[in-house]
Backbone as CSV, one residue per row, in Angstrom:
resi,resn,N_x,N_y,N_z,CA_x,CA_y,CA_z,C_x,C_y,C_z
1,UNK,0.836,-1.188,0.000,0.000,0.000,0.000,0.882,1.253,0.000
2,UNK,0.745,2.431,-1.076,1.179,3.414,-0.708,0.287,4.700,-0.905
3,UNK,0.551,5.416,0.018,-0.165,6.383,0.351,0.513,7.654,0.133
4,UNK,-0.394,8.913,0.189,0.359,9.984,0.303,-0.034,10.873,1.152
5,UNK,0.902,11.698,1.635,0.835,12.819,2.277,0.721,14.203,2.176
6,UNK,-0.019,15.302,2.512,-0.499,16.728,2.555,-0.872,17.197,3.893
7,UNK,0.158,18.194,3.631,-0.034,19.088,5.028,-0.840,20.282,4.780
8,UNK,-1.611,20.447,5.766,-2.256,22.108,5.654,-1.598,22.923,7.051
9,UNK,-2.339,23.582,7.510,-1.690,24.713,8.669,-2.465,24.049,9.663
10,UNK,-3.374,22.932,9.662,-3.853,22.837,11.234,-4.067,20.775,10.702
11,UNK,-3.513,20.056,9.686,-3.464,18.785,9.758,-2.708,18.227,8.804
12,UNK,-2.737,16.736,8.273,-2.124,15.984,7.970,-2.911,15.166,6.883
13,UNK,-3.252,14.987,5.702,-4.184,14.600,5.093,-3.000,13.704,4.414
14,UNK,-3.935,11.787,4.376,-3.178,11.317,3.581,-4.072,10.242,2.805
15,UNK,-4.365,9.561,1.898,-5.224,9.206,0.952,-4.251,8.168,0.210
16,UNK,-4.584,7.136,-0.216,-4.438,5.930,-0.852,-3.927,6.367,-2.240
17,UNK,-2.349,5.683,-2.639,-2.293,5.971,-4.398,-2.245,4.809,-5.163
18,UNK,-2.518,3.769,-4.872,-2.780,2.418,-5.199,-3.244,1.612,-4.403
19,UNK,-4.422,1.624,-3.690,-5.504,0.490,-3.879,-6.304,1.983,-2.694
20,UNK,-7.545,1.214,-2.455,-8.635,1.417,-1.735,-8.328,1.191,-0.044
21,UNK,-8.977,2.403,0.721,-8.118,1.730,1.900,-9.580,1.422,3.064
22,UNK,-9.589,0.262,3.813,-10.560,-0.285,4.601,-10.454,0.682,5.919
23,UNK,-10.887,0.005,6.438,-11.469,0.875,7.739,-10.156,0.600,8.953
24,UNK,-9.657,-0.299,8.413,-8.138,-1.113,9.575,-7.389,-0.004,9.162
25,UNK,-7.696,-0.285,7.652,-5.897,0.531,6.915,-5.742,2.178,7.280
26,UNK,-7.137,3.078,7.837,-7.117,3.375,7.690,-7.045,4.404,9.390
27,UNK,-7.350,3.080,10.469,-6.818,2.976,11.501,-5.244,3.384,12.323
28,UNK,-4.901,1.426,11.303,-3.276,1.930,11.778,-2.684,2.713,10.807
29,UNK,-3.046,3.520,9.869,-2.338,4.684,9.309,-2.449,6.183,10.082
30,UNK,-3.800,6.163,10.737,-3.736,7.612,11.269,-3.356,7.328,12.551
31,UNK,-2.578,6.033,13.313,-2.008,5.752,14.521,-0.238,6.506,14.331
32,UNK,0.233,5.592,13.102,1.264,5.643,12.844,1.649,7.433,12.241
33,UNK,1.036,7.824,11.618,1.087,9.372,10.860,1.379,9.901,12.033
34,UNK,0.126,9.874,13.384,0.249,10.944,14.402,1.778,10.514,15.115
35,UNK,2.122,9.082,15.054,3.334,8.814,16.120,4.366,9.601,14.794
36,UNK,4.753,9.439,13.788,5.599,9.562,13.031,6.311,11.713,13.174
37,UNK,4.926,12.317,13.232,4.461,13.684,13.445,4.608,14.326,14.526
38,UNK,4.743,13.411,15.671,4.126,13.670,16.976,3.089,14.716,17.338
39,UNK,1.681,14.500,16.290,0.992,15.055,16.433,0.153,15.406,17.619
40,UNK,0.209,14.393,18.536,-0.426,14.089,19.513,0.682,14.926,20.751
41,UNK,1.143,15.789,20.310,2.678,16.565,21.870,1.841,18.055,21.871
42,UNK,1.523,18.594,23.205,0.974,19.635,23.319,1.892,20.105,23.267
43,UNK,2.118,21.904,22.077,3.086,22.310,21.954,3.216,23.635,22.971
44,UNK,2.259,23.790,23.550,2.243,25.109,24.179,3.088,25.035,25.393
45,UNK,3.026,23.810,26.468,4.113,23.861,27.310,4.951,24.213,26.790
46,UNK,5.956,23.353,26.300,7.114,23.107,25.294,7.776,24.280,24.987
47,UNK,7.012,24.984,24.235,6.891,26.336,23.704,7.310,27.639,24.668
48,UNK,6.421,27.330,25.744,7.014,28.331,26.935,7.919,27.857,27.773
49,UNK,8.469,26.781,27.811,10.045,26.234,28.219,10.625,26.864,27.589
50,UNK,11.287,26.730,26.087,12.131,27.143,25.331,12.238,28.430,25.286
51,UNK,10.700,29.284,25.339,10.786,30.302,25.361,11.809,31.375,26.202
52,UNK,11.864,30.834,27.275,13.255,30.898,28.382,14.477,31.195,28.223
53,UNK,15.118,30.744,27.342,16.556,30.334,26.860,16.445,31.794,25.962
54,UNK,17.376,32.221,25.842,18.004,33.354,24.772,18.295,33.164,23.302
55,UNK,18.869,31.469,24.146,19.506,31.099,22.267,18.413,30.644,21.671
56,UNK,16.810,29.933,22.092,16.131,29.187,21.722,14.840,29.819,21.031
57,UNK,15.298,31.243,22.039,13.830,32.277,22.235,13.508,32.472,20.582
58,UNK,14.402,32.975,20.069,13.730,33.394,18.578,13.754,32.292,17.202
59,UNK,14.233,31.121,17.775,13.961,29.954,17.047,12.444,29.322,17.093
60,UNK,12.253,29.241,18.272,11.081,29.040,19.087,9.458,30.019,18.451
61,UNK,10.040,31.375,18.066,9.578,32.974,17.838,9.239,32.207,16.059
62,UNK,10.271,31.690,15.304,10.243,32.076,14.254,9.525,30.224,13.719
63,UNK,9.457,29.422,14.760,8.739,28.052,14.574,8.161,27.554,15.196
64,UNK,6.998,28.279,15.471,6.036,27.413,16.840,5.277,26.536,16.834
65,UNK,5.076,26.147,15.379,4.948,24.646,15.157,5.393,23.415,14.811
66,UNK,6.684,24.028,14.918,7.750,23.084,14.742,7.431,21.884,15.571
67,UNK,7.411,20.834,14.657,7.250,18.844,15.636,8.432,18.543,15.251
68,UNK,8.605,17.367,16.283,9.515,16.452,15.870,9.123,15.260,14.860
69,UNK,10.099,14.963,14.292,10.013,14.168,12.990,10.652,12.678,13.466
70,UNK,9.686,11.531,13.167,10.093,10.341,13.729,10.382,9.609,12.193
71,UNK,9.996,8.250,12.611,10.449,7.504,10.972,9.094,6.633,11.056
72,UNK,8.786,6.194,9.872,7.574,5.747,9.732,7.850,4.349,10.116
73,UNK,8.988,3.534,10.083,9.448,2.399,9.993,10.708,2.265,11.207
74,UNK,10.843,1.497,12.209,11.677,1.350,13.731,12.873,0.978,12.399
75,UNK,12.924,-0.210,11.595,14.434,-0.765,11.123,14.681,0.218,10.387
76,UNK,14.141,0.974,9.859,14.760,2.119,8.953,15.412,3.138,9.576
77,UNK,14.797,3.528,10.851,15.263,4.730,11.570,16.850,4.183,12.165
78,UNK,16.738,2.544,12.815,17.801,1.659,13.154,19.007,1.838,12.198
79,UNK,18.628,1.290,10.864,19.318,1.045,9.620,20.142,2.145,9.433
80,UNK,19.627,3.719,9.294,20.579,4.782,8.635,20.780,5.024,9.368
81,UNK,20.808,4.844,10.843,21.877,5.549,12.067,22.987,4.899,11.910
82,UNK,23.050,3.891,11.812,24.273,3.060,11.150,24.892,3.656,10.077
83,UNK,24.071,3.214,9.508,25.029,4.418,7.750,25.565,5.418,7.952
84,UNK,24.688,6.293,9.140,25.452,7.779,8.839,26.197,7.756,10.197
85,UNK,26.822,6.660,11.023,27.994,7.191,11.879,28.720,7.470,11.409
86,UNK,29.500,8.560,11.866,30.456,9.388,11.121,30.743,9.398,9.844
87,UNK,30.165,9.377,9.422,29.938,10.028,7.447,28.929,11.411,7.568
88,UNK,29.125,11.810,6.578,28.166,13.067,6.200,26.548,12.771,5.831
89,UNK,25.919,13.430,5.836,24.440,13.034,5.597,24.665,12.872,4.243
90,UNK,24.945,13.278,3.291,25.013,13.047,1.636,25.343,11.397,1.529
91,UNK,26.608,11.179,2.363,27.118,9.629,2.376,26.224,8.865,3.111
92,UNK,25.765,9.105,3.692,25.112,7.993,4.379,23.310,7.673,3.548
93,UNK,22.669,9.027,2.585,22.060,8.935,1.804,22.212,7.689,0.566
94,UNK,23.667,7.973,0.465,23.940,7.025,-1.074,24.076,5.786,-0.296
95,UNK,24.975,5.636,1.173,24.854,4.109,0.996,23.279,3.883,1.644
96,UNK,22.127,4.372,1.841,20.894,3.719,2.193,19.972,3.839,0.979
97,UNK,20.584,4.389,0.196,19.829,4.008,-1.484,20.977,2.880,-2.028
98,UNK,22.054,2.266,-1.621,22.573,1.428,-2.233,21.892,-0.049,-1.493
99,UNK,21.297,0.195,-0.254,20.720,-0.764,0.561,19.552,-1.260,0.194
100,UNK,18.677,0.028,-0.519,17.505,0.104,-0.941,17.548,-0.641,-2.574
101,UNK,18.345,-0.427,-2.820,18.536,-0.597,-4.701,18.688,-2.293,-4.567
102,UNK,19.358,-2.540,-3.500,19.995,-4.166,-3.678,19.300,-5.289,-2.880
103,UNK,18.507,-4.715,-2.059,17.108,-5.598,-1.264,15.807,-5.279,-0.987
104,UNK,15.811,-4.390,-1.475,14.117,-3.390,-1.223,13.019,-4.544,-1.769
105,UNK,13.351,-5.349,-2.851,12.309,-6.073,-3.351,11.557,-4.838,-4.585
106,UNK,10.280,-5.682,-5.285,9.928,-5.477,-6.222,9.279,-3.723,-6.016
107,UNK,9.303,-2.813,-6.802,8.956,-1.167,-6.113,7.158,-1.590,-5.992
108,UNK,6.367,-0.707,-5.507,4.834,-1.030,-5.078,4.316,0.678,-5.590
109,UNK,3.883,0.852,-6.453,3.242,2.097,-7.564,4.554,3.127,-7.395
110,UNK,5.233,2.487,-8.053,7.039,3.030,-8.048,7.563,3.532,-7.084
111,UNK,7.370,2.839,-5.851,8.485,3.299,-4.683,8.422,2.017,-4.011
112,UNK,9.834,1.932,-3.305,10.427,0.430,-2.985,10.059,1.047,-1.243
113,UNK,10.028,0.133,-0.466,9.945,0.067,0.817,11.083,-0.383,1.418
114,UNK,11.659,0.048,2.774,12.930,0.355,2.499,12.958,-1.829,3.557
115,UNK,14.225,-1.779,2.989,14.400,-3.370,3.287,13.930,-4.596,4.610
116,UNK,13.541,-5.216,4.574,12.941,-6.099,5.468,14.275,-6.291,6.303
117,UNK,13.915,-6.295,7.769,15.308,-6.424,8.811,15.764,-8.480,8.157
118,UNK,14.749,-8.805,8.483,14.951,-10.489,7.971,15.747,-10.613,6.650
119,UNK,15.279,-9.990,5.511,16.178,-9.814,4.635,17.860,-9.410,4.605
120,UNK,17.637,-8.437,5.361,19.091,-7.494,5.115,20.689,-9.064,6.129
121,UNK,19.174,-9.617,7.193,20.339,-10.269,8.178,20.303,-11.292,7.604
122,UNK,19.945,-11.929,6.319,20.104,-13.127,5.632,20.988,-13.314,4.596
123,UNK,21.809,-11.858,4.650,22.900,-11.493,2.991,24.220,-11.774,4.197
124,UNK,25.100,-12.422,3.194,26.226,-12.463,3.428,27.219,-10.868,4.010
125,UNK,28.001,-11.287,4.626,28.795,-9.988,5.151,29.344,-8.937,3.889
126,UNK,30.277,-10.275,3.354,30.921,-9.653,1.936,30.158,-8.922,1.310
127,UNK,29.105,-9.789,0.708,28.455,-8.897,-0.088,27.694,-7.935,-0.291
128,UNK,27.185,-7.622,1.596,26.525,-6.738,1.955,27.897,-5.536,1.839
129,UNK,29.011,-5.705,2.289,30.213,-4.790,2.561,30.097,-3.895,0.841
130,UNK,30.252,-4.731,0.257,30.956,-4.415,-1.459,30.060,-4.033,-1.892
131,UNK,28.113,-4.566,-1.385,27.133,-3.346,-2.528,27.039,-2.065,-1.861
132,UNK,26.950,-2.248,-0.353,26.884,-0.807,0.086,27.931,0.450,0.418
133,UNK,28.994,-0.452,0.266,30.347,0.280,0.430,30.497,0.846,2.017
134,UNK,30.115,0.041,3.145,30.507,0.220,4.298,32.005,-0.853,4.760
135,UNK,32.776,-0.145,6.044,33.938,-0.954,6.459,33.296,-2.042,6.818
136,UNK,34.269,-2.992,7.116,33.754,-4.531,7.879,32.905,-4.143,9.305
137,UNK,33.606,-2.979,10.185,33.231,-3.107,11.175,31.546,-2.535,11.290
138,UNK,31.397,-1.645,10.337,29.919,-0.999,10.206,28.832,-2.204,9.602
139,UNK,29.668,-3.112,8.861,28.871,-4.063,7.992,28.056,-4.816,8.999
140,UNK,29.251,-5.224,9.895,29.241,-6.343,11.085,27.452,-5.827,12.061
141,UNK,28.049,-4.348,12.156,26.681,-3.404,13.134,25.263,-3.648,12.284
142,UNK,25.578,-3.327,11.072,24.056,-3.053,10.462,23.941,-4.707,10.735
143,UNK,24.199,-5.753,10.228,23.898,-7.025,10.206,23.426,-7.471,11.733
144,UNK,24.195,-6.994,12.654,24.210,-7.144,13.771,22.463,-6.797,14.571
145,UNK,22.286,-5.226,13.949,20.925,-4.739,14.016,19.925,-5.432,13.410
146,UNK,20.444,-5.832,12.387,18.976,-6.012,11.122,18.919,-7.694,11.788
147,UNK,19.388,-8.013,12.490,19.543,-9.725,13.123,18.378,-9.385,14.784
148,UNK,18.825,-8.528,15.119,17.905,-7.941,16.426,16.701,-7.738,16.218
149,UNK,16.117,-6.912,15.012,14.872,-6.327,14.680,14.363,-7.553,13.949
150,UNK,14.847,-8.942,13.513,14.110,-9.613,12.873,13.774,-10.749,14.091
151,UNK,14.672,-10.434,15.107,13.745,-11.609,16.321,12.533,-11.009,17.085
152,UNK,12.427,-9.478,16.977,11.418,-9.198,17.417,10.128,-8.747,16.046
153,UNK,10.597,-9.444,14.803,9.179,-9.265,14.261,7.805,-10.194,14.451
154,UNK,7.710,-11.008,15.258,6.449,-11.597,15.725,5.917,-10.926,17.320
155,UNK,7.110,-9.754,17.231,6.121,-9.388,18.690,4.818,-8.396,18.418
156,UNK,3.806,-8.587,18.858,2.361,-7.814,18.894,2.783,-6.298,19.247
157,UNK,2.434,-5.270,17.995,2.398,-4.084,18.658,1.183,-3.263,18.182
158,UNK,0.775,-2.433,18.695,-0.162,-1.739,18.424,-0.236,-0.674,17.470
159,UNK,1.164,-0.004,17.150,1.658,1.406,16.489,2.967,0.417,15.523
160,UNK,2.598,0.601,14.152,4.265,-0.054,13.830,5.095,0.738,13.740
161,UNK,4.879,1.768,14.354,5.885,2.838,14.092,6.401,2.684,15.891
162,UNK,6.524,2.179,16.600,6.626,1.687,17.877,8.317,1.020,18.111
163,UNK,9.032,1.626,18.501,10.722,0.823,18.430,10.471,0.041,19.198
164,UNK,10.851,-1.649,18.937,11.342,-2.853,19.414,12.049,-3.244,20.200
165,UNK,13.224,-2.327,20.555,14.386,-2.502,20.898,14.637,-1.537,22.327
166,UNK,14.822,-2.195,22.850,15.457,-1.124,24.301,17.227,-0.285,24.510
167,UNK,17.061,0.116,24.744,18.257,1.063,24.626,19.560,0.091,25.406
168,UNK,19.139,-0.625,26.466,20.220,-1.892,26.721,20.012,-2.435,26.145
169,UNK,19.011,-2.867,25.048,19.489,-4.003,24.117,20.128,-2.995,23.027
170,UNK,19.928,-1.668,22.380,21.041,-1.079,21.457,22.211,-1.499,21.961
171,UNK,22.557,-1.042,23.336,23.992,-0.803,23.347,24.766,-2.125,23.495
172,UNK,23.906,-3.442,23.895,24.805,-4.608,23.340,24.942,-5.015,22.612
173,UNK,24.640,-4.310,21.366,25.510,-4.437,19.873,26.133,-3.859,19.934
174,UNK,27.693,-4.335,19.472,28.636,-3.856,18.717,28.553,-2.913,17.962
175,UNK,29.644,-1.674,18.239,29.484,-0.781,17.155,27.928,0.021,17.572
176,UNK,27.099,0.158,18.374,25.590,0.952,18.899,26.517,1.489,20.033
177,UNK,27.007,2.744,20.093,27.426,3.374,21.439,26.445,4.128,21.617
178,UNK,27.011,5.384,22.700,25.721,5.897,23.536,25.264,6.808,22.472
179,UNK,25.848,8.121,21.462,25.049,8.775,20.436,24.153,8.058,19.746
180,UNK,24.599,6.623,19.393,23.371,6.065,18.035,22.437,5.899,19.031
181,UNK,22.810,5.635,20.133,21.286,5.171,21.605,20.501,6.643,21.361
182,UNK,21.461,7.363,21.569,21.278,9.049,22.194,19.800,9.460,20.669
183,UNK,20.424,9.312,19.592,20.223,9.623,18.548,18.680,8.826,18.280
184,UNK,18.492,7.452,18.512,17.591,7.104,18.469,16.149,7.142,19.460
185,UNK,16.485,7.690,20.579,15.648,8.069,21.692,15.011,9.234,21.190
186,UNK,16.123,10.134,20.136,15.404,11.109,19.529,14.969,11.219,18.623
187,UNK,15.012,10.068,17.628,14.837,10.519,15.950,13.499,9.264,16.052
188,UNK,13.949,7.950,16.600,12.256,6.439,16.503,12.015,7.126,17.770
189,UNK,11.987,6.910,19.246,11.052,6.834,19.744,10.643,8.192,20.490
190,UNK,11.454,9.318,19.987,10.424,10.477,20.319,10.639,11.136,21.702
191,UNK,11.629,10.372,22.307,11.601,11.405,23.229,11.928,12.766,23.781
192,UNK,10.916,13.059,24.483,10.847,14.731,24.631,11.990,15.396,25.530
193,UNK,12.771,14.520,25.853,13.701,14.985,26.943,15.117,14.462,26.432
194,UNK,15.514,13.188,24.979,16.227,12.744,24.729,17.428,13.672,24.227
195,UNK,18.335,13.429,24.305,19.566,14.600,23.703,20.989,14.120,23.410
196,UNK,21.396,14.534,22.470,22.379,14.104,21.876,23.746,15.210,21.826
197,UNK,24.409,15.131,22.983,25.264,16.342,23.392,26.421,16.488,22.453
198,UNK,26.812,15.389,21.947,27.833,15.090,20.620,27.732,15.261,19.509
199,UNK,26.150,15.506,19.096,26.170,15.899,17.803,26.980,17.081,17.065
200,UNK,27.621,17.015,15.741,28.290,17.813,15.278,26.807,18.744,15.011
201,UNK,26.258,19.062,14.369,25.480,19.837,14.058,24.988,20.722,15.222
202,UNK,24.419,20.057,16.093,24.227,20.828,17.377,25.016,21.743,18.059
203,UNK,26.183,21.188,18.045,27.338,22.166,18.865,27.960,23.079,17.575
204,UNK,27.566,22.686,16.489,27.812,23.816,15.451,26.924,25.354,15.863
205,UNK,25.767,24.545,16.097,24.562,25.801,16.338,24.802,26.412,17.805
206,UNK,25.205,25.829,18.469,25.412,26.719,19.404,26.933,27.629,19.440
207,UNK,27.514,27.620,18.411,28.712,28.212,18.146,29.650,27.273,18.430
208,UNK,30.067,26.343,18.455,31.250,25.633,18.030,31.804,24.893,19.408
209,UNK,30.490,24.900,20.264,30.873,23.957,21.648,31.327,22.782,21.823
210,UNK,32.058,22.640,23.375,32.080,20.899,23.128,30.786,20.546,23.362
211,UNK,30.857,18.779,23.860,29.805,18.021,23.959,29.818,18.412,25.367
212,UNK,30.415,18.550,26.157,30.270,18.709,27.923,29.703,20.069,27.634
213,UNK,29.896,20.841,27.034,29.610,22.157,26.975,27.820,22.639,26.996
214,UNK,27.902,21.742,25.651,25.915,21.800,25.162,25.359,20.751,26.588
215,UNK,26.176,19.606,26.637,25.042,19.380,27.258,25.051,20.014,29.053
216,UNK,25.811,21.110,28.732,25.764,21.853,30.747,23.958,22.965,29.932
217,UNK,24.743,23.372,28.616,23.858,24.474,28.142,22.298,24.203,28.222
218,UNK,22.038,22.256,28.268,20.889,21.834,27.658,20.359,21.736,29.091
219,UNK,20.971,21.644,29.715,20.002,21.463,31.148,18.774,22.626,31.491
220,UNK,19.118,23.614,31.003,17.721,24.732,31.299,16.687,24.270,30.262
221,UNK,16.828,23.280,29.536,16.085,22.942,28.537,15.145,21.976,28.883
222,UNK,15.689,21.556,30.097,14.687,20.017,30.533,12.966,20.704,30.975
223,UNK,12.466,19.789,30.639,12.314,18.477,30.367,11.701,18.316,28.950
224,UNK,12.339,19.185,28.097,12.353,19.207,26.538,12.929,18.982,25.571
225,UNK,14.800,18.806,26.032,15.785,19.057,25.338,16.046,18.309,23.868
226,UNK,14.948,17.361,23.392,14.598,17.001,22.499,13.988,17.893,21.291
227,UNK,12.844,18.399,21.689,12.420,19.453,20.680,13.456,20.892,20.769
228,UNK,14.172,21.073,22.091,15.203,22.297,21.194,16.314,21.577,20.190
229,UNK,16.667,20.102,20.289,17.128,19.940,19.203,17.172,19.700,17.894
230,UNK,15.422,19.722,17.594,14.868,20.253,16.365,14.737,21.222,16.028
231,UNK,14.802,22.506,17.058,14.436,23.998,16.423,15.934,24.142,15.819
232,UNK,17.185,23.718,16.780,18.614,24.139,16.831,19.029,23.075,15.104
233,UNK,18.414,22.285,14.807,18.581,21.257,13.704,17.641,22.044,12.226
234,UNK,17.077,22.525,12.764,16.167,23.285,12.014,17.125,24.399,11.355
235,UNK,17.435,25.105,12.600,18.124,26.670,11.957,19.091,26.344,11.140
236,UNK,19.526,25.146,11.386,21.400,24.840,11.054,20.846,24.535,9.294
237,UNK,19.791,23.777,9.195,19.497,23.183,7.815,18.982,24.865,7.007
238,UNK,18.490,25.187,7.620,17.728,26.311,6.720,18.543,27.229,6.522
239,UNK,19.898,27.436,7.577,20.909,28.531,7.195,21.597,28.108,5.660
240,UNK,21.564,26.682,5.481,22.198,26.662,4.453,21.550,26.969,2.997
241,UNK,20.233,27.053,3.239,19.688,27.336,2.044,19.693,28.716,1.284
């Protein structure tokens, strides 16, 4: 099934582009949209937290509807945190379209769905290494992941947009330290307080801090420091345009 998406100024409209959608489909789609959106986060607290901060105040001023952005899919959000440790977002783009190109399966009204965790942990090391052009040791991680997320695909969930995985079970994979944990608390499961003090981008935006630095800075931020790192992720992307 694929669907599409339209935003207006007060929702989220999304409608069927190949087939008809039932009354289920149409269920767990507006479950998953709102988790994906975090449509469901009252922004007005939030809003007057940040409002607080100096550095946040006119980010805050200039995006007050700024949400956080989740992933529609837990192994996908899993998958390119991998790709993009330490590579650039451009690189870590090409190798998750080289991931996509070489196991996605047949496309569904011309767009491929991005790879089944069962799939990806059923390819050889090598040859996973040589189509996607990751080192052994990153190869080892994604395989490592995509082997985790396929023992929990018979567990019952309610939201499939719902992460599987607990943050002690990230970090006993190999190669999952505390940023990809850090990173995923903020990017799959949304949390409002999650923070990632190491990010290069982040400490770019706050002028060129360390990681001890942002995260002394992020403490007036609690119990939000998640959504200021979308406004602060925000400015950094849009300065470049």
């Amino acid at each position: 099934m694929v669907v599409a998406l339209r935003f207006t100024d007060d929702a989220v409209l999304l409608r069927s582009v190949d087939s008809d959608l039932t009354a289920a489909d149409r269920s767990l789609l507006t479950v998953l949209v709102r988790h994906w959106f975090a449509l469901d986060v009252d922004l007005e607290p939030i809003n007057a937290q940040l409002l607080g901060d100096p550095t946040l105040a006119p980010l805050v001023t200039k995006r007050p509807r700024l949400r956080p952005v989740g992933y529609p899919a837990p192994f996908e959000a899993a998958a390119t945190t991998v790709l993009g440790q330490q590579v650039s977002l451009a690189a870590m783009r090409t190798f998750a379209g080289r991931l996509v190109s070489g196991w996605a399966g047949p496309p569904i009204a011309g767009w491929h769905l991005f790879p089944d965790p069962g799939v990806v942990a059923g390819v050889a090391e090598d040859e996973l290494r040589a189509a996607v052009g990751l080192t052994h040791a990153r190869t080892r991680t994604l395989l490592a992941v995509a082997e985790a997320f396929a023992r929990t695909a018979s567990q019952p969930r309610t939201n499939p947009g719902d992460f599987p995985l607990t943050r002690d079970e990230l970090l006993a994979i190999r190669g999952i330290g505390p940023w990809s944990a850090d990173y995923l608390d903020v990017r799959a499961r949304l949390d409002p307080d999650a923070f990632t003090a190491g990010d290069l981008v982040l400490r770019r935006a706050l002028g060129g801090v360390t990681a001890q630095e942002a995260a002394g800075r992020a403490e007036a931020w609690r119990p939000y420091r998640g959504h200021a790192l979308f406004h602060l992720w925000s400015e950094e992307a849009y300065a470049k345009d």
